[in-house]
Each structure stands twice: as C-alpha cells, then as structure tokens.
N, C-alpha and C positions, 0 to 999 in steps of 0.2 A: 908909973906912967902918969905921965900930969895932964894937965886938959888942952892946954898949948899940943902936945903930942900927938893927941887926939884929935886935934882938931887938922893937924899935917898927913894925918891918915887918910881921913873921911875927905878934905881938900883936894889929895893928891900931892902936896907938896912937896912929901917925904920922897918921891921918884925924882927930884929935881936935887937931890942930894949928892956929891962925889960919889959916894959908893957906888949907888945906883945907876950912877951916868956911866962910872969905870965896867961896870957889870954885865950892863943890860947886855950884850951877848947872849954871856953866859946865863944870866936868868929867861931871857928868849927862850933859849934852846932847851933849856929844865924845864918852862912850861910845853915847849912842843911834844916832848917826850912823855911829859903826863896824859898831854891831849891822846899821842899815838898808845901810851897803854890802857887807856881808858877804854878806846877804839879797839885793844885788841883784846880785850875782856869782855865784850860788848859782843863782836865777832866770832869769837870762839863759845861762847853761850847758845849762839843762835846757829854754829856748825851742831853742837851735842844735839840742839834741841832737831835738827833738821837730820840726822844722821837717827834717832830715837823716832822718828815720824819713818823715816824709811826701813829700818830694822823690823815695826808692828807692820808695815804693806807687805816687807819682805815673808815674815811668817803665816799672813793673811794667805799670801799667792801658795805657800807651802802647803797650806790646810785643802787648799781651793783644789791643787792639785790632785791630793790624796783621795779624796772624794770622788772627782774625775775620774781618776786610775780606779778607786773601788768601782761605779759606776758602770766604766768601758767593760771589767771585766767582768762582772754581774750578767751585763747583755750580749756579749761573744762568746760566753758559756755556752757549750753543746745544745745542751737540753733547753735550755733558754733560743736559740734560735730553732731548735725543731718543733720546738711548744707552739712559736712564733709562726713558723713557716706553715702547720696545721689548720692553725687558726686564721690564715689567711687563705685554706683552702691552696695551695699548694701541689705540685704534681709531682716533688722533687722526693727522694726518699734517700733513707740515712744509711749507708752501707754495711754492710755487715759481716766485711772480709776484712781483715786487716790488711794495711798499708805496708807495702815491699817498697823495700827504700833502691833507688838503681845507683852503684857506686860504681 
C-alpha cells in the first residue's frame, strides 16, 4: 500500500472509483444489515437482562407469599384464636361436641 493509496482512503476518493460507484447498493445494504445486527445484539442483551430482573421479583413475590401463607395460618389456628378471643375478654366459648355433618 503506498502513500498515494493512503492518502485516497483518508480523502475519500477511493468511493469515487467504478467499483464503488457499480456497488454502492450493494455495500448500502451490507452496512444496513450490520447496523440492523448490531441493534439486534444490543436488543436481545437488554431482553436477558430484563427477563433476569423479573425471574428475581418473580421468586421475591414467591417467598413473600409463603410467609403470608405461614402467617395466615399461624393466626386461624384454633387455639391461637381462643388464646385470642380470652384475652380480649370474650363471652364466646369453644364447643365441645363434635360437628354432625347434614348430607
């Protein structure tokens, strides 16, 4: 590569050449298509990264829930609401027949 070459590079000149002129379509559309994968490497990086961001909320709400459920049923436990109902002084009292089911 000589310096004349080099200097058609850096100038621009070299895109005033037949090839170039015959070409440029087709080189158009080669750089469009670099553009468009660049864009869809770019796109699909920030879908993982956004799909990995809702997977950890999704496991978050799963824990949240579990908790909850222990929780709710901690406190609708028998003896947890007659502890409860006592200690608010209460008139109500816990049966002591078992429950006849009507079929």
């Amino acid at each position: 590569m000589s310096i004349r070459d080099l200097q058609q590079i850096l100038n621009g000149d070299i895109f005033t050449h037949d090839f170039f002129k015959r070409h440029r379509t087709l080189l158009l559309l080669i750089a469009v298509w670099i553009l468009i994968y660049i864009y869809a490497g770019f796109y699909s990086e920030k879908q993982q990264h956004d799909l990995s961001v809702l997977k950890r909320q999704l496991r978050d709400a799963d824990y949240e829930l579990v908790t909850l459920q222990s929780s709710l049923t901690d406190l609708t436990r028998q003896s947890t609401v007659v502890n409860e109902l006592q200690k608010r002084g209460s008139q109500l009292k816990e049966n002591k027949r078992a429950v006849k089911r009507i079929r």
